[in-house]
C-alpha positions as CSV (number, residue, x, y, z in Angstrom):
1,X,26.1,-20.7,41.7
2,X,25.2,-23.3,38.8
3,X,22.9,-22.1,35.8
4,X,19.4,-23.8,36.5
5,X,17.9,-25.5,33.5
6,X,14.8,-23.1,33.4
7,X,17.2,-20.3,32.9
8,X,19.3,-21.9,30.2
9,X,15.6,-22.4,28.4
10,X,14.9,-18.6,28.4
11,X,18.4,-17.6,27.6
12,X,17.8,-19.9,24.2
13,X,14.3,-18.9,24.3
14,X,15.5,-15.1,24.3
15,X,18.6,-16.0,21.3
16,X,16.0,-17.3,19.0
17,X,13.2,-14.6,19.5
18,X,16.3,-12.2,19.0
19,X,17.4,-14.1,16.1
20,X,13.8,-14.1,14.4
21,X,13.8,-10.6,14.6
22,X,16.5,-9.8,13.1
23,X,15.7,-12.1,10.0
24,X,12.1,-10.3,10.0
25,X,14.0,-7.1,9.6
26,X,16.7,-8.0,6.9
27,X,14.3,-9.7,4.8
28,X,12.0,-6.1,4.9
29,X,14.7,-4.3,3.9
30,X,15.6,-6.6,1.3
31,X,12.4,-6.9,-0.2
32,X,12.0,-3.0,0.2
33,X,15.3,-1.2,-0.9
34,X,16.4,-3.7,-2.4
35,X,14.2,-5.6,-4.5
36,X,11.8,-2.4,-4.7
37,X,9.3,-5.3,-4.0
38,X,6.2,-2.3,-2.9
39,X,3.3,-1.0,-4.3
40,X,2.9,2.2,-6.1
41,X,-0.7,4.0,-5.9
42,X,-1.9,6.9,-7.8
43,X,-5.0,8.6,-8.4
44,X,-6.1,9.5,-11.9
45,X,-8.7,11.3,-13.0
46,X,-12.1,9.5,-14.1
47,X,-14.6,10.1,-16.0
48,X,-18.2,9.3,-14.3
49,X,-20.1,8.8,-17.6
50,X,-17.5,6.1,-18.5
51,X,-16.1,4.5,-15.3
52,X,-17.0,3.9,-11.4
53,X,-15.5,6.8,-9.4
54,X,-14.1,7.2,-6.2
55,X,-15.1,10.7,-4.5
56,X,-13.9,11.7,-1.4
57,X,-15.8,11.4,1.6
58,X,-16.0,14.3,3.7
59,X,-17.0,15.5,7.4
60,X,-19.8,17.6,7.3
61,X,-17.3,20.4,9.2
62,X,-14.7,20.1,6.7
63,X,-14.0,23.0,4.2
64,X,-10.8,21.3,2.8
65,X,-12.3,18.6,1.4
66,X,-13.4,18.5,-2.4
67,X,-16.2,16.1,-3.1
68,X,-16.4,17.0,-6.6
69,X,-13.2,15.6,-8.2
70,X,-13.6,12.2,-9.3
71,X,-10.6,10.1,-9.7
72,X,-10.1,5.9,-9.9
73,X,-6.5,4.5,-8.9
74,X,-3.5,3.2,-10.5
75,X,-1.0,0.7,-8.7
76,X,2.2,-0.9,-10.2
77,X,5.3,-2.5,-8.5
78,X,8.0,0.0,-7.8
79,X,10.4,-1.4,-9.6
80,X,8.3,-1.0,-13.2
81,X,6.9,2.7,-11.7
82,X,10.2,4.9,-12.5
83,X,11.2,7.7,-10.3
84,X,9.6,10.1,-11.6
85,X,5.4,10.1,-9.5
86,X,3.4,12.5,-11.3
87,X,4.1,11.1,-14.8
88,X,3.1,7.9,-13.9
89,X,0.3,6.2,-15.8
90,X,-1.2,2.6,-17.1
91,X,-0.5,2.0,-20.8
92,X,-3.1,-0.3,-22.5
93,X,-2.6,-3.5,-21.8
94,X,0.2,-3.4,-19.3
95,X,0.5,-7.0,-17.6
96,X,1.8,-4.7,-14.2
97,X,-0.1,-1.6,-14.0
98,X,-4.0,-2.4,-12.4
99,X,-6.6,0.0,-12.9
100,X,-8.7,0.5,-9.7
101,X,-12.2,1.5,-10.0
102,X,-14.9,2.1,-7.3
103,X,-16.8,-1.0,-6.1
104,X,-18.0,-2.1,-2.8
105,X,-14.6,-4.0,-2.3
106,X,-12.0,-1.3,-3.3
107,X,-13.4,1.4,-1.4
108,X,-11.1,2.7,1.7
109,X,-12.0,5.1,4.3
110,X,-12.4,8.8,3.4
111,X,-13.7,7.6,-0.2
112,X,-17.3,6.6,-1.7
113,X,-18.4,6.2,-5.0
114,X,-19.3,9.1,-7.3
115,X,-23.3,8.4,-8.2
């Protein structure tokens, strides 16, 4: 029984979908372990009378949550964050570490800004 035409298209239809994925997935990894080509957030503490704060935003039912702690953020690229986490901070005037503070535009969910 010859190969029809229509199932020659799908079997180079299915190779190249196949193909794609498996480019898609080497160049994550790459960029990930590889490269350490990710970003590195951390919250600091913050200081309301100086800086914007974040504050978490809680469920009324929730007795976990802490609304009083203020903290802003801190991202770098892993590759300048080192391994250790918790001694991870911005020095003055580092051209890779960004210091987040609270604005309408860099608030997530579970977060609002400390007033």
């Amino acid at each position: 029984m010859p190969i029809e035409k229509n199932d020659e298209y799908s079997r180079y239809l299915l190779l190249a979908v196949c193909l794609a994925f498996f480019l898609v997935l080497v160049f994550s990894y790459y960029n990930i372990f590889i490269k350490n080509d990710y970003i590195v957030t951390k919250q600091i503490p913050c200081d309301p009378n100086t800086y914007s704060c974040f504050v978490s935003d809680c469920e009324s039912n929730d007795s976990t949550c802490d609304t009083t702690t203020t903290y802003m953020k801190i991202q770098v690229p892993s590759k300048y964050a080192g391994s250790d986490y918790d001694a991870l901070s911005c020095a003055e005037n580092s051209f890779f570490c960004k210091i987040i503070t609270c604005q309408a535009s860099t608030v997530e969910a579970g977060e609002k800004c400390f007033k």
